[in-house]
C-alpha positions in Angstrom: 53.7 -90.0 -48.7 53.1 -89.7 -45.2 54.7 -86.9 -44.4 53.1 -84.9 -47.4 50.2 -82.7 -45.4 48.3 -80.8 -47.3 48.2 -77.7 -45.5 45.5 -75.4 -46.6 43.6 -78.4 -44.6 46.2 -77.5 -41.4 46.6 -74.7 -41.4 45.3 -71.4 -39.5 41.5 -73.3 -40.5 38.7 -71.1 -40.1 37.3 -73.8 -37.4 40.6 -72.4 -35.7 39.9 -68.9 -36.3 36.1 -69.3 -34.9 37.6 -71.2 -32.0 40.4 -68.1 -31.1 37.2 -65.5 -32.2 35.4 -67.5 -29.4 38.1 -67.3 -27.1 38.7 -63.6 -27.3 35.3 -62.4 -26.8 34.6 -64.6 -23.8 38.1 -62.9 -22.6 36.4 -59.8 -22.9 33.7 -60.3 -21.5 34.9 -61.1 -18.3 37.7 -57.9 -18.5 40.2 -59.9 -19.0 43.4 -59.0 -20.3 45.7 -61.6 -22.9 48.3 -61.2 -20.2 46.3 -62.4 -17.1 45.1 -64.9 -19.3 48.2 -65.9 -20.5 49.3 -65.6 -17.3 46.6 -68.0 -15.7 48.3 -70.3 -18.4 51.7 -70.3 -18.1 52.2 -69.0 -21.5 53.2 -65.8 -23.2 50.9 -63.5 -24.5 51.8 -64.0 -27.8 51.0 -67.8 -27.5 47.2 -66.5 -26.7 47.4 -63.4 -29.3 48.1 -66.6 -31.8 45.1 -68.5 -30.5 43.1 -65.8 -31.3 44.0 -65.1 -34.4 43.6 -68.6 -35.1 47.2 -68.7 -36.4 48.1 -71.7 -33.5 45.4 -74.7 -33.5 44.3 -75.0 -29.6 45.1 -78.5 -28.3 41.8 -80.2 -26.5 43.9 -80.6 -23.0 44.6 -76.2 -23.4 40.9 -75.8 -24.5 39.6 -77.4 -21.7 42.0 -75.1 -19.4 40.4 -72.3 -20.9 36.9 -73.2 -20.6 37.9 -73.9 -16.9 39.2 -70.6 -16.5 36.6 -68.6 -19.0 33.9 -70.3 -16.7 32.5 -72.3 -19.8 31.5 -75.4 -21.4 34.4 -76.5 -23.8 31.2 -76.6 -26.3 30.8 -72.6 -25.9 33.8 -72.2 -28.1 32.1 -74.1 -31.1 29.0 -72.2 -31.1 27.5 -70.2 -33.5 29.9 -71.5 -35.9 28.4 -70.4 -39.1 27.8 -73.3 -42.0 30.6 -72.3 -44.1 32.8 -72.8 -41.1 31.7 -75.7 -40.3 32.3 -77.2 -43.8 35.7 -75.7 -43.4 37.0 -78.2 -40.9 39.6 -80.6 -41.9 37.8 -83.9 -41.9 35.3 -82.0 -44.3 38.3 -80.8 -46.1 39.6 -84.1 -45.8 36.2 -85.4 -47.6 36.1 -82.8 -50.8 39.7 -84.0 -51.4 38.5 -87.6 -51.4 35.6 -87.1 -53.5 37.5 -85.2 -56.3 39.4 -88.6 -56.5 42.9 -86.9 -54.4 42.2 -89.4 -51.4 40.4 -92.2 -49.7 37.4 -91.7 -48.7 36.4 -91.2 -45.2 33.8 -93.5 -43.7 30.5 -92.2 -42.6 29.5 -93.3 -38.8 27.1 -92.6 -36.6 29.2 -91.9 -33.6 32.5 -93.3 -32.8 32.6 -96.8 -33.1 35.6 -97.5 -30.6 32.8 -95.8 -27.7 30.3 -98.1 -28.1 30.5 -100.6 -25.5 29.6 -103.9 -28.2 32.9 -102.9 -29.6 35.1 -102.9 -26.7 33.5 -106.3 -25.9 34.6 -107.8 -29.5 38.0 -106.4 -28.9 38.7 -108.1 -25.3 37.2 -111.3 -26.6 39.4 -111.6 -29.6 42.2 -111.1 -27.1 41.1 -113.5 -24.9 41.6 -115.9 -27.7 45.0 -117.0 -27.3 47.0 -118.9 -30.3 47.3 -116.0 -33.1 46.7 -118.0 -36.0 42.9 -118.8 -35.1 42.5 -115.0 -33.9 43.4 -113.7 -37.3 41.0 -116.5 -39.4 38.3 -114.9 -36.8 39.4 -111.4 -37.8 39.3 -112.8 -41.9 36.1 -114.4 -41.2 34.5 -111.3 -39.6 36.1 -109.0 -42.5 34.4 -111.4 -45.4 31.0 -111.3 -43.4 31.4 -107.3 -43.4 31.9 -107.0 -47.0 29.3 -109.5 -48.4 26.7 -107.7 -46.3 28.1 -104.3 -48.5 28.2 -106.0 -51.6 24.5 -107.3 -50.7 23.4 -104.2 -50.0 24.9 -102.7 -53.0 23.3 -105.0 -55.1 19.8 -104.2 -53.7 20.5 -100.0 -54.5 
């Protein structure tokens, strides 16, 4: 079901927790307080107490607002995020359940595929294509092509 999260992968992650660790000591650092930087956000200081704790997830639009206002990269956040951190995200989590069988697997790729410019080319040009019914054999045709190249490859391991 759709609506059926499982939220030990959700919830107050220790990605999160790293993130708010991250946030508090760069808060520090400058002598800041949480209420001049909750202040600088237009939030509470319970809303940033939360971020620290890692009990709220920080959305990317507020993490770049703090970076802007911590003077640092939205990157410094991430770093020296220790391996079993790291593993603890929730597209890893996401992967253990799908290799115990709980899930589909997530596909491996090497960077985003919707960024690459070869992509956003194939997409206008299937749009420029303009009576549906030959767009979707293309889109058929360029799915069986895909997966005989898997199965070919499959065959060879």
């Amino acid at each position: 079901m759709a609506t059926d999260r499982n939220t030990s992968i959700t919830n107050n992650n220790a990605v999160d927790r790293h993130v708010g660790k991250r946030i508090r000591m760069r808060r520090t650092l400058m002598g800041m307080t949480q209420n001049q930087l909750a202040e600088l956000l237009q939030l509470t200081f319970q809303q940033v107490q939360k971020y620290e704790r890692g009990a709220n997830r920080v959305s990317a639009s507020r993490l770049w607002d703090l970076s802007q206002i911590l003077d640092v990269e939205v990157g410094y956040f991430y770093e020296d995020m220790p391996p079993d951190i790291k593993s603890a995200s929730p597209r890893q989590l996401a992967r253990q359940v799908a290799r115990r069988g709980q899930g589909a697997a997530l596909p491996e790729w090497q960077g985003d595929p919707m960024a690459r410019r070869e992509t956003i080319e194939l997409v206008r040009s299937y749009y420029l294509i303009k009576e549906p019914q030959l767009r979707k054999k293309m889109a058929h045709m360029i799915k069986s092509v895909a997966s005989s190249l898997d199965q070919a490859t499959d065959e060879k391991e």
